[in-house]
N, C-alpha and C positions, 0 to 999 in steps of 0.2 A: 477595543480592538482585540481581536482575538488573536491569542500568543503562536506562531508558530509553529510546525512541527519538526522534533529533532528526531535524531536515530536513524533507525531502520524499522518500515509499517511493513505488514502482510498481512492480504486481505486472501485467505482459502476458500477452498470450494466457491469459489466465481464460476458461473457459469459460463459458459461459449457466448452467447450472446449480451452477456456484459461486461466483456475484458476491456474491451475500448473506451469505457463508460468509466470504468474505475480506474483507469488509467489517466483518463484525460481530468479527472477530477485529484488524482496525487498531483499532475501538473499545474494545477493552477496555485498549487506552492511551492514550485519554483524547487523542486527535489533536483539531488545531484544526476541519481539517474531511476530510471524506471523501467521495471523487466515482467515478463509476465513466461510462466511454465507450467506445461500442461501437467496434470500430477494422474489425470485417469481419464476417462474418456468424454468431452464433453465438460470436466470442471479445471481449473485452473486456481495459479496462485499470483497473485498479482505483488511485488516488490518495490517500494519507494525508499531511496536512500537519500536520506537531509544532513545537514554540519552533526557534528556528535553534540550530544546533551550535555547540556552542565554537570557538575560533578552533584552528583546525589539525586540525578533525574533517572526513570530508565530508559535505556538507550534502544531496546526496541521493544516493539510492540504489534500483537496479532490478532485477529478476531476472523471470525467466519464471515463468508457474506450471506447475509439476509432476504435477501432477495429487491423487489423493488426497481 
């Protein structure tokens, strides 16, 4: 079973036509909440917030999107 995720995730430079797509995929783990802000024209920053991490985890975490 695959463990969870804690913290706070951000997924940058999302494009326009895949906010929804990354969003609805932070939801299917049940995050606290889920935000999305536009950062330039056309890309976006996608925010999932989950329980905080254990002590000695880290507590957030970001990557680009990929596309796909």
């Amino acid at each position: 079973m695959a463990k969870s995720p804690c913290g706070t995730w951000k997924v940058t430079d999302v494009p326009t036509d895949k906010v929804q797509q990354v969003m609805a995929d932070f939801r299917l783990d049940n995050p606290k909440t889920v935000t999305k802000d536009e950062v330039s024209e056309g890309k976006w920053t996608v925010t999932a917030v989950f329980e905080d991490c254990p002590p000695g985890e880290a507590n957030e975490t970001e990557q680009s999107h990929s596309g796909g």
